[in-house]
C-alpha positions in Angstrom: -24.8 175.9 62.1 -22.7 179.1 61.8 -20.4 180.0 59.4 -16.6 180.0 60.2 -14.8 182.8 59.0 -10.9 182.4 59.0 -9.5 185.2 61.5 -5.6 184.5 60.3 -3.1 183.5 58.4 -3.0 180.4 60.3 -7.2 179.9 60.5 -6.2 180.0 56.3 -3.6 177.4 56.8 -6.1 175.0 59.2 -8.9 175.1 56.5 -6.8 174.3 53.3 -6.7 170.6 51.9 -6.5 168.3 55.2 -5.2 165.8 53.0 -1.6 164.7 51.9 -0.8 161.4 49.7 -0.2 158.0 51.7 1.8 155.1 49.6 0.1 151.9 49.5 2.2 150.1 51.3 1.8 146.3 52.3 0.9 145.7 56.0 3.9 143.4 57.5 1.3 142.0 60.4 1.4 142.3 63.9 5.2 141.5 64.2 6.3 144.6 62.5 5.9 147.1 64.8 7.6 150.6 65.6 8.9 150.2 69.2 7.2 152.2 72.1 8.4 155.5 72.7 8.2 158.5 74.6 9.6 162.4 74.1 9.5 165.1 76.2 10.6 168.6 75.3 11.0 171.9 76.9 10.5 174.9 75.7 10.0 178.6 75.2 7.0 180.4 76.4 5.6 180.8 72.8 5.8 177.3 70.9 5.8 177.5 66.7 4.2 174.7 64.6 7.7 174.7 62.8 9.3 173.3 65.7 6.8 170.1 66.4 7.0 169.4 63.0 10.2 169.4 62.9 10.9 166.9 65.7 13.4 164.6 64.4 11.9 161.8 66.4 8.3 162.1 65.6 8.7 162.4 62.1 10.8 159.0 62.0 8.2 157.3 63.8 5.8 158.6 61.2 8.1 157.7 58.2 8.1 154.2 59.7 4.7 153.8 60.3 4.5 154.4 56.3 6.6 151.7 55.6 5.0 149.4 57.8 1.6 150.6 55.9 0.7 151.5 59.2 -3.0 154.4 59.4 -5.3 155.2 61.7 -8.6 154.1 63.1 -9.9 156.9 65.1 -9.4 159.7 67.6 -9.9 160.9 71.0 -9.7 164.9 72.1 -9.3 164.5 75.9 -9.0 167.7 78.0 -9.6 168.8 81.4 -13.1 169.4 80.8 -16.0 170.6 78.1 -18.7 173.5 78.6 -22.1 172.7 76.8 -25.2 175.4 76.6 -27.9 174.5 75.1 -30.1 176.6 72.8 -33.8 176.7 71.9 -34.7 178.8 68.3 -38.4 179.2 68.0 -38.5 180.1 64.7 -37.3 177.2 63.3 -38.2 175.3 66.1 -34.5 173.6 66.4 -31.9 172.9 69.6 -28.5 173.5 69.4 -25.2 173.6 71.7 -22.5 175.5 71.9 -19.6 173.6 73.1 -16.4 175.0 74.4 -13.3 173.0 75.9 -12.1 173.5 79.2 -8.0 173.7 79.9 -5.4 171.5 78.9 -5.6 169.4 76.3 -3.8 166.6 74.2 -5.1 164.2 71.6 -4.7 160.1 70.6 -4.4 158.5 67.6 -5.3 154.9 67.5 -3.5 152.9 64.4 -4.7 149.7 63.2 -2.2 147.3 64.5 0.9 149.7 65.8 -0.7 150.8 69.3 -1.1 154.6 69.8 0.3 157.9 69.6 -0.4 160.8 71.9 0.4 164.3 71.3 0.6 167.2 74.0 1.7 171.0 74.1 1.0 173.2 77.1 3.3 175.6 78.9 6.0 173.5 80.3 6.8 172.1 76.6 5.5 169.4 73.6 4.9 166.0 74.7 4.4 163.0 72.3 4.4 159.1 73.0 3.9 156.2 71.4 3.0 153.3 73.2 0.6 150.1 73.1 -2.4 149.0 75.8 -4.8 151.2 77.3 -4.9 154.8 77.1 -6.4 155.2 80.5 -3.3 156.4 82.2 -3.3 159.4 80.3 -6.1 160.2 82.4 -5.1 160.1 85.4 -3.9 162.7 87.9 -0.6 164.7 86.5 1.3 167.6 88.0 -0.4 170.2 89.5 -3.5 168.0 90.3 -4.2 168.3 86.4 -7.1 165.1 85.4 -7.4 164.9 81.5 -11.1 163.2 80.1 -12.4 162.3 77.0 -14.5 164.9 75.8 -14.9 164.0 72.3 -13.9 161.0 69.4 -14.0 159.9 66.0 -14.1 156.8 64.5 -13.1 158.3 61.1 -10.1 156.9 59.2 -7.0 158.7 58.1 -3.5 158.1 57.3 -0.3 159.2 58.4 -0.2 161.5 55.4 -3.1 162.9 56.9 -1.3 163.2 60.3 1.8 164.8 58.3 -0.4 167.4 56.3 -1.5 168.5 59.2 1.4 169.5 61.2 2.6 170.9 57.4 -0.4 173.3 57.9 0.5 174.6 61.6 4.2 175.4 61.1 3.1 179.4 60.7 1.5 179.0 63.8 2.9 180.5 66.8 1.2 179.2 70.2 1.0 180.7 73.6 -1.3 181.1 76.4 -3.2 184.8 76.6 -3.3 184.4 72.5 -5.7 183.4 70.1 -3.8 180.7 69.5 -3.3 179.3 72.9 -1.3 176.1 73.7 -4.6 173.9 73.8 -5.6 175.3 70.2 -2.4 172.8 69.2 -4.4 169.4 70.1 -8.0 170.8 69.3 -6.9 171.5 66.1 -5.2 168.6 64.9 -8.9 166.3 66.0 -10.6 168.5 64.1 -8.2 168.3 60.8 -8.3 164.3 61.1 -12.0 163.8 62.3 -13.2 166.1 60.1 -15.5 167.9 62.2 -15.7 170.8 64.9 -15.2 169.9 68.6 -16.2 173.2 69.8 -18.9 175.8 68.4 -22.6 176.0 67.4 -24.0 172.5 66.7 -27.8 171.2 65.7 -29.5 168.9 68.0 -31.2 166.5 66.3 -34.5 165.9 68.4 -36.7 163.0 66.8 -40.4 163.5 67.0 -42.2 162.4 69.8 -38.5 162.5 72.2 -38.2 164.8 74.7 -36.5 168.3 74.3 -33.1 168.8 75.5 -32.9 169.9 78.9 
């Protein structure tokens, strides 16, 4: 795997501690749950980190969820779609891919007993909902004929400290299309701060002996 070298001062800010402290809080069961909700902003062309965490909404829901003892289960990156070429080195006679996502993206958080929470930033402005039930219809056809897929998960576990640490460690970032730091950067970064791994770049293929090669 190749090394990642931070570009900026907000590549520094991604890779520093991912983790912020969570109280333990007793879980109040099923029936104490943070109502559904959804919130819609418009913005600017260029979108700072500053501003989403500082969404007076979303950090409520958060601070509740903490009270409730509310974390998270896992992760889904879903985006319009994912490029994958694969890679043959005959010297150390290894397979790898290099993956790249495709368009717009937006990310879930699944929480153990509260439903989900979806966060979204593109051009026309930051998105976030909370809601319970499938996901699915996040995937469905949108404006502009736009059709969001999985194109990668995690079941690792975090908290919402986790979650708050990480939008701590974007507010110097500044994101706009035709940047390095283009609006889907927002979502792709956040699933890799809580799943703790790389959803696009250079990755080994682990071929068993005896299995067929990639193809």
């Amino acid at each position: 795997p190749l090394e990642h070298r931070p570009s900026s001062a907000c590549d520094l800010l991604r890779h520093s501690a991912r983790r912020a402290a969570a109280g333990t809080l007793a879980m109040c069961g099923a029936g104490g749950s943070v109502g559904p909700s959804l919130r819609y902003k418009a913005g600017p062309q260029v979108w700072s980190g500053k501003r989403i965490r500082d969404d007076y909404e979303l950090q409520k829901l958060l601070t509740d969820w903490e009270k409730l003892g509310v974390s998270f289960t896992g992760a889904m990156l879903l985006a319009e779609g994912k490029d994958s070429v694969k890679d043959y080195d005959r010297r150390y006679d290894e397979w790898s891919t290099t993956d790249t996502i495709v368009g717009v993206t937006g990310i879930v958080m699944k929480s153990n007993g509260d439903g989900w929470l979806y966060l979204h930033l593109t051009s026309a402005g930051f998105k976030w909902e909370h809601a319970a039930g499938s996901y699915r219809r996040l995937t469905q056809e949108g404006p502009g004929g736009i059709r969001l897929k999985v194109v990668d998960s995690s079941t690792r576990k975090y908290t919402v400290g986790d979650v708050r640490g990480l939008l701590e460690e974007q507010r110097g970032c500044e994101y706009a299309d035709g940047t390095k730091m283009e609006y889907a950067s927002f979502a792709k970064d956040l699933f890799n701060g809580v799943s703790e791994k790389r959803c696009e770049g250079v990755k080994t293929i682990d071929v068993k002996p005896g299995s067929n090669a990639p193809t």
